[in-house]
C-alpha positions in Angstrom: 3.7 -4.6 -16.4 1.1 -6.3 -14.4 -2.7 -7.7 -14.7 -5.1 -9.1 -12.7 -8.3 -10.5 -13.2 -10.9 -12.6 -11.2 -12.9 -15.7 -11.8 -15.5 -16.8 -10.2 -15.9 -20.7 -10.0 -19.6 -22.4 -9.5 -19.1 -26.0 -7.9 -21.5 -28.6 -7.4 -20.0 -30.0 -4.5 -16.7 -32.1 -3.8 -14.9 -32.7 -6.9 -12.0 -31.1 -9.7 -13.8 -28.6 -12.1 -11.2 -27.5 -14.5 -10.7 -23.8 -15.3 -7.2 -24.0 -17.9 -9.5 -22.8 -20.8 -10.7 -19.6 -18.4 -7.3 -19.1 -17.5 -6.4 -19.0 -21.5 -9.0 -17.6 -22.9 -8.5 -14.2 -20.3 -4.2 -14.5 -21.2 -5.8 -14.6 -25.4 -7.8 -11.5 -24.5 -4.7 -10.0 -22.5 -2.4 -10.7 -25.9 0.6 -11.5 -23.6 3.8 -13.0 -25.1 5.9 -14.2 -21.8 5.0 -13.5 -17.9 4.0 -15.6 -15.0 0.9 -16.1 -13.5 -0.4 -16.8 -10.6 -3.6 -18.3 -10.0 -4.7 -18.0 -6.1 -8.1 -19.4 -4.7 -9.3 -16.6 -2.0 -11.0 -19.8 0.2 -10.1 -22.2 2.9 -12.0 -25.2 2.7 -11.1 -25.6 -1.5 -7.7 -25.4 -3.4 -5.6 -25.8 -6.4 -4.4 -28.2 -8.2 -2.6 -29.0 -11.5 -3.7 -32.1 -12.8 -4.0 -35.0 -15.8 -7.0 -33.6 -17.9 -7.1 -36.4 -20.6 -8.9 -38.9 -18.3 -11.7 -38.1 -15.9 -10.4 -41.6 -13.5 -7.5 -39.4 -12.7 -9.8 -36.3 -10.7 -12.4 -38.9 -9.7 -9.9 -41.1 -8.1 -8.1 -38.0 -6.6 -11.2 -36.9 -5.1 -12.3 -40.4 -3.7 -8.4 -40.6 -2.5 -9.1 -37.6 -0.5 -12.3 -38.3 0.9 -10.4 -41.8 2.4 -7.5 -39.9 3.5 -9.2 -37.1 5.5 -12.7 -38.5 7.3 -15.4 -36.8 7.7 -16.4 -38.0 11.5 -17.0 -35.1 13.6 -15.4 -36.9 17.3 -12.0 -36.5 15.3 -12.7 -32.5 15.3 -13.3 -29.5 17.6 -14.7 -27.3 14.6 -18.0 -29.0 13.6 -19.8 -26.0 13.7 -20.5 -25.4 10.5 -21.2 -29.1 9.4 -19.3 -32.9 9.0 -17.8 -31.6 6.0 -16.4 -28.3 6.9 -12.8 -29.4 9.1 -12.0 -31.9 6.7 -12.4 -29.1 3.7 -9.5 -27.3 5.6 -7.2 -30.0 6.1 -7.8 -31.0 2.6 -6.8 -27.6 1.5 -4.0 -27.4 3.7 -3.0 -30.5 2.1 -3.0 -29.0 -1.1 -2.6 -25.3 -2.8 -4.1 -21.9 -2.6 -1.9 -20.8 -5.3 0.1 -21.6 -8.4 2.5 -20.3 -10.9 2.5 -20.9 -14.4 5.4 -19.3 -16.8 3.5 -17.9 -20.0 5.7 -18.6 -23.1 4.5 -17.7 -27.0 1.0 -16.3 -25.3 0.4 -19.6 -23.4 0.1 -21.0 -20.0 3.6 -23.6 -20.3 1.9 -26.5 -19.3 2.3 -30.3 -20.1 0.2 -32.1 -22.8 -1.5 -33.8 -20.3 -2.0 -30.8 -17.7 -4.7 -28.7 -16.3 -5.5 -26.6 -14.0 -8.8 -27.1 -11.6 -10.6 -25.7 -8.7 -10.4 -28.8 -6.1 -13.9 -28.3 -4.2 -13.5 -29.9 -0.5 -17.5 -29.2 0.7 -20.0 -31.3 -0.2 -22.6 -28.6 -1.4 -22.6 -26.3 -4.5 -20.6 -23.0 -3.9 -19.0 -19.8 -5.4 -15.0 -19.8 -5.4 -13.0 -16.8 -6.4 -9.7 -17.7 -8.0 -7.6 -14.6 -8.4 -5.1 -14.4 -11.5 -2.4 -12.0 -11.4 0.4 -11.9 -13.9 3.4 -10.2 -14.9 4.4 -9.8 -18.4 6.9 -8.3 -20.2 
């Protein structure tokens, strides 16, 4: 049997916003024993990422990582229309995931103590991401 259901994300701009206790609270609701989800993000200048959720260095370092990695200078760019920040959202999400899976064992999402999952915003100003889940159960 399969489920879907979709979330919809507010950001504030670039950063990590963690959704693992959306995620679980719709697989309480769904009462499923074993499956596998997937979580995909239906955008191309954000992505996914599963990540340390016990301290907040580790997704504030990630994103300042990011922001050094990929510049934000539009003479490296062809596709500046739609502002400095809007390339390097891309390659930043091409550097990273639309989508994960996540085995669901004893009603859970079978993730490490230290594990979450979070919407990895790549534009600088507040937006709306839909993250899909889909999952198949037993």
């Amino acid at each position: 049997m399969m489920l879907s259901h979709r979330l919809e994300v507010p950001t504030r701009g670039r950063g990590l916003y963690e959704i693992t206790g959306r995620i679980a609270e719709w697989l309480n609701q769904a009462q499923v024993r074993t499956g596998l989800l997937t979580v995909f993000i239906q955008h191309t200048s954000a992505s996914l990422v599963v990540q340390e959720n016990a301290d907040p260095d580790v997704v504030n370092d990630l994103n300042t990582f990011f922001s050094r990695l990929v510049k934000e200078d539009d003479s490296l760019y062809r596709h500046t229309s739609e502002g400095p920040d809007d390339m390097p959202s891309h390659i930043r999400a091409a550097l990273t995931l639309t989508q994960i899976s996540i085995p669901v064992a004893y009603g859970r999402m079978a993730l490490g103590t230290w594990q979450g999952v979070y919407v990895f915003e790549h534009r600088a100003s507040p937006h709306r991401r839909r993250v899909v889940l889909h999952l198949i159960r037993e």
